[in-house]
N, C-alpha and C positions, 0 to 999 in steps of 0.2 A: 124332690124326693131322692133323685139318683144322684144329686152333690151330698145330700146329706149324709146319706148311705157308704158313698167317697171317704167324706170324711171320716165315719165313725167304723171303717172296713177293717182296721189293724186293733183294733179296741175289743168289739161286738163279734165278727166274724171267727169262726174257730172250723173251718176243715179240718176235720180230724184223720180225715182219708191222706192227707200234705203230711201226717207225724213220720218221725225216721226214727225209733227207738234204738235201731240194732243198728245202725251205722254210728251212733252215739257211747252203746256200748267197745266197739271196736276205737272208737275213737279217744277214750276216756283213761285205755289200757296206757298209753304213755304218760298223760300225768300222772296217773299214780306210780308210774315207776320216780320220775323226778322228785314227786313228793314224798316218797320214801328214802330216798337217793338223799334229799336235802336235809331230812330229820335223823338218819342216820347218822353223817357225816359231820353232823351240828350245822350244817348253812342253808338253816331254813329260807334264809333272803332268797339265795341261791336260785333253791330248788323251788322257789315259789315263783321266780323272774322262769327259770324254764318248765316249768308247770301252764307258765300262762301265754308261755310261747306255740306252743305243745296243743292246745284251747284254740288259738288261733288258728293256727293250722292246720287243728282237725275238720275244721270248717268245709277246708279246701276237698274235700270229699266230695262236695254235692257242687263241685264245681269241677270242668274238665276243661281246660285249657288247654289247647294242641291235641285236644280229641285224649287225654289223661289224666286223673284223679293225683297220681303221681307227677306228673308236671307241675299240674295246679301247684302242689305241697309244695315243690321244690322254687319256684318262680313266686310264691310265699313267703318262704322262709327267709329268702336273700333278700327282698324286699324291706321286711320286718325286719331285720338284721342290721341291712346297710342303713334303715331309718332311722334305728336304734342308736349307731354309732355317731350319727349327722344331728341326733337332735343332744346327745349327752355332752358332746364335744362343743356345740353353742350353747349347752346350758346356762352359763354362767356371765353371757354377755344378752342383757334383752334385745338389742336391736339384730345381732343374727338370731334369738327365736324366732321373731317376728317375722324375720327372710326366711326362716325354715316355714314356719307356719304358711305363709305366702306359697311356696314353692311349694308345701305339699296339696295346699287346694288347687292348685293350676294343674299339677298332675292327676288327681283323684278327678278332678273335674273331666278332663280330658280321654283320661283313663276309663270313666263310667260310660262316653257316648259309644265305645269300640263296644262295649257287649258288659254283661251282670259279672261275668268271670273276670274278666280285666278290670274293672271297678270297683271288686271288693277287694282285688289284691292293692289296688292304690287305695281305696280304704283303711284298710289295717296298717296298709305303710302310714299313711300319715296319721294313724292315731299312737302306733309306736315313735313316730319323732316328737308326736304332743308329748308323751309321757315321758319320756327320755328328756327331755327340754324343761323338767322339771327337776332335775337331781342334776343339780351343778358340784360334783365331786371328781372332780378333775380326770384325766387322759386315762389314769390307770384302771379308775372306776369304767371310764364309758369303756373302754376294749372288753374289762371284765360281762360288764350287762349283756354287749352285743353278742359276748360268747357265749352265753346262758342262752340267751334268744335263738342264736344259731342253734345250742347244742338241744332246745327242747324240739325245736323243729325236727332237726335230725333224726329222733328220737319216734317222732312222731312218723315221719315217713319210713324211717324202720318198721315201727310197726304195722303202718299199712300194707307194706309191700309183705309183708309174712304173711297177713290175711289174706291180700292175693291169693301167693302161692296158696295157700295152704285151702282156699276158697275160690278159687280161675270164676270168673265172670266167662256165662256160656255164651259164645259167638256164632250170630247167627248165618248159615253158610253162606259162602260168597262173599262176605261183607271184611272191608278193609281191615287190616291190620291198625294196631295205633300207630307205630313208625311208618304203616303208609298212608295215614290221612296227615300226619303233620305239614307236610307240605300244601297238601290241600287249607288245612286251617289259616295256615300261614298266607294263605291266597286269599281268604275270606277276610283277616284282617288286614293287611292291606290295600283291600278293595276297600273296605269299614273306614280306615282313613281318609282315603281319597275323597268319598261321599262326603265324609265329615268335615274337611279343609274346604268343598265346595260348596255346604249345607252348616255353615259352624256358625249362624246366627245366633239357633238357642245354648248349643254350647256356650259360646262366649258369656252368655245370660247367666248360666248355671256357675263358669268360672268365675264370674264376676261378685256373684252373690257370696258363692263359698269362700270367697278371698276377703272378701269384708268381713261377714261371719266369721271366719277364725282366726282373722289379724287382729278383729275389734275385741274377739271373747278372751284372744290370747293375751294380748295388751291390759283390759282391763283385771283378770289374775293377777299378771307381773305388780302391774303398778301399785294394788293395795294386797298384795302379797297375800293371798287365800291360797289358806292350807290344802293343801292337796286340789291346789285350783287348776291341775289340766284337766279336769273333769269337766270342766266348763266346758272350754272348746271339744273336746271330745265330743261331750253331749250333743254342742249346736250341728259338730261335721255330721254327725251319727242324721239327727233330724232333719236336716235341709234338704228336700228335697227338688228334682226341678220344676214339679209344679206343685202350685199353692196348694191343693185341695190335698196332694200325700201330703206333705211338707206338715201341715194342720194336724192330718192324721197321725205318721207316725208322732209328732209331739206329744198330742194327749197320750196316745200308748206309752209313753217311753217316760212320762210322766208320771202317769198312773200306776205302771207296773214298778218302776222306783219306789214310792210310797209305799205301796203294799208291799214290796221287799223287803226296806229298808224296817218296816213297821216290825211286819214277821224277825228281823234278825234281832230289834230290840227285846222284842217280848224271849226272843228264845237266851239273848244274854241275861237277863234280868230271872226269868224263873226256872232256868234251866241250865246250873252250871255244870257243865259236860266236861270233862276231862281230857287231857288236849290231844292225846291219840286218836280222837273221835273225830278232829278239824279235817285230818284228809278226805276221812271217807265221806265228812258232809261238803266240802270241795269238789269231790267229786261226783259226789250224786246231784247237786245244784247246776254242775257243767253239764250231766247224763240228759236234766229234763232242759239245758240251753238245746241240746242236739235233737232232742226229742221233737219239740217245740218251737225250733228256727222257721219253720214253713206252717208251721198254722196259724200261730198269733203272736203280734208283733208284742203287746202289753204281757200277754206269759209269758214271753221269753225275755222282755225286761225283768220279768218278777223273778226268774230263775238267775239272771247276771247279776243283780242284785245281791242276793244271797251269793251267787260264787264269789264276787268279789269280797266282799264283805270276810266270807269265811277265809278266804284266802291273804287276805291283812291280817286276819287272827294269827292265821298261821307263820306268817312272816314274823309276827313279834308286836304287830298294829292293834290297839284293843279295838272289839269287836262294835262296841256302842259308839263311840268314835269315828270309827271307818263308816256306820250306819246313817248318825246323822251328817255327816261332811259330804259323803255321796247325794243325799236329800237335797240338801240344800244347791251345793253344786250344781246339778242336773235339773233343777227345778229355774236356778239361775241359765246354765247354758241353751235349754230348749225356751228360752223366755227369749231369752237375744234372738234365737234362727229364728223363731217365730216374728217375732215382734219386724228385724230387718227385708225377711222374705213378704210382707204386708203391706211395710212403709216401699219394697222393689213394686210389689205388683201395684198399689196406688198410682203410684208415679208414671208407670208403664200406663194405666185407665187414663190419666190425665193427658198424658202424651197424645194417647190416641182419640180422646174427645178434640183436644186443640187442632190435631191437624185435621180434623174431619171438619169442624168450624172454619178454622183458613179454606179448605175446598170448597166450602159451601160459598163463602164469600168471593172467593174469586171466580165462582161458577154466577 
């Protein structure tokens, strides 16, 4: 009953006491400047690339690296940036994808055992080199992308740090400064290494997995060429977790909440044709309940990315039924790989451990 429960936890479970509505509103004030910024200006591409940079790194909010919100943003955004630039610039040769793909689950893998903050930041990196590793539009394009990425980030820790000010987080007496606990943090993750160079069994397990998973999803893309197929590896990096029983869970959620997005964005292009000043503000409200929604449930807050992305290809120039079903099917494809490989891992691991319990037996 309690694996069952495991697995069906990111699906069925909804704390609602976990929702963060108003850090979501705070966070959501920088896309909409890009996304106006970009529809002004006519580069809606643009402003849609730093729009979803901007998304990313609002994230980093509820993450405090070096004991700050603002760090977090900043050690984000470079991340995302320089991934950007690493995967645009190999775009157009598959065998460095492959080594980008490779390199960035060995990092995110690695990245994930140091702590949830260091792991999401090598997450988004590497799902920013997936995507970028899909637009082979040579040197000038990738410098341009990565500036976009930079400049929504930027953008974005602007406006955090105004909310600061302008809102100071009350401190409790006594209690360190941020520039005095970074040293301290800086000691915690170092010790976090050390244990994990000593203890890096299951790690190597999780790099292992993750590196086949997004070499195999990445590779299979490339070679029958599926249209907007970094979605694939994405999806599988997104679901793979280090043990089987999430790994399970978040798929169906991520699954599940896909379909019901994708479902909702056809019905809303088909009976409801909205007029295209209307695409920010539903960009924006679809990102408000991702922020909302990131800590309660794993399948509503697929069913809200969904619909962001979606809306946000509209707005780029991408028809919106299009964008709908290719995400579908994509992400239906990518969580079938993590799943399917994370199964055929953990089998093989059961078999391992029957054979040598039988060798024991016999030599005993």
């Amino acid at each position: 009953m309690h694996r069952l429960f495991t697995i069906s936890e990111d699906t069925t479970a909804f704390p609602w006491a976990k929702r963060t509505p108003e850090s979501g509103v705070v966070a959501i004030i920088a896309m909409g400047i890009a996304l106006l910024a970009g529809s002004l200006t006519g580069h809606t591409s643009a402003g849609a690339i730093a729009a979803g940079s901007a998304f990313t790194v609002g994230f980093a909010v509820f993450h405090e690296a070096l004991a700050s919100g603002l760090l977090s943003m900043l050690a984000a955004t470079l991340g995302i940036a320089s991934a950007t630039l690493i995967g645009s610039l190999a775009a157009p040769w598959s065998d460095l994808v492959l080594l980008v793909a490779l390199v960035a689950a060995v990092n995110y893998g690695l990245l994930a055992e140091l702590g949830p903050t260091e792991g999401w930041i090598g997450q988004q990196s590497a799902v920013f080199a997936i995507i970028a590793s899909y637009f082979a539009q040579g040197p000038h394009y990738a410098l341009g992308r990565a500036g976009m990425v930079l400049a929504g980030g930027a953008l974005q820790i602007l406006m955090f740090w105004i909310y600061c000010l302008l809102r100071p987080k009350q401190r409790e007496p006594g209690s360190p400064r941020t520039h005095e606990r970074i040293p301290e943090r800086l000691g915690e993750l170092w010790r976090c290494l050390l244990d994990e160079l000593r203890n890096r069994r299951n790690s190597i397990s999780y790099v292992v997995r993750l590196s086949i998973v997004l070499v195999a999803s990445t590779a299979l893309y490339r070679y029958y060429h599926v249209r907007n197929g970094y979605w694939i590896p994405m999806t599988a990096l997104l679901v793979l977790r280090p043990q089987w029983g999430h790994t399970l869970s978040r798929g169906i959620a991520r699954m599940l909440g896909t379909v019901v997005g994708a479902g909702i964005a056809l019905i809303l292009a088909k009976l409801l044709p909205f007029p295209d000043w209307v695409l920010p503000a539903l960009v924006v409200l679809s990102a408000w309940g991702c922020y909302a929604l990131q800590a309660v449930n794993y399948a509503a807050f697929s069913l809200f990315i969904t619909l962001y992305i979606v809306f946000l290809f509209r707005f780029g120039g991408f028809s919106q039924t299009s964008a709908a079903h290719i995400r579908l099917v994509n992400t239906v494809v990518g969580g079938s790989i993590a799943l399917a490989i994370d199964a055929i891992w953990k089998l093989a691991g059961v078999r391992n451990r029957l054979f040598r319990a039988e060798s024991a037996d016999s030599v005993q």
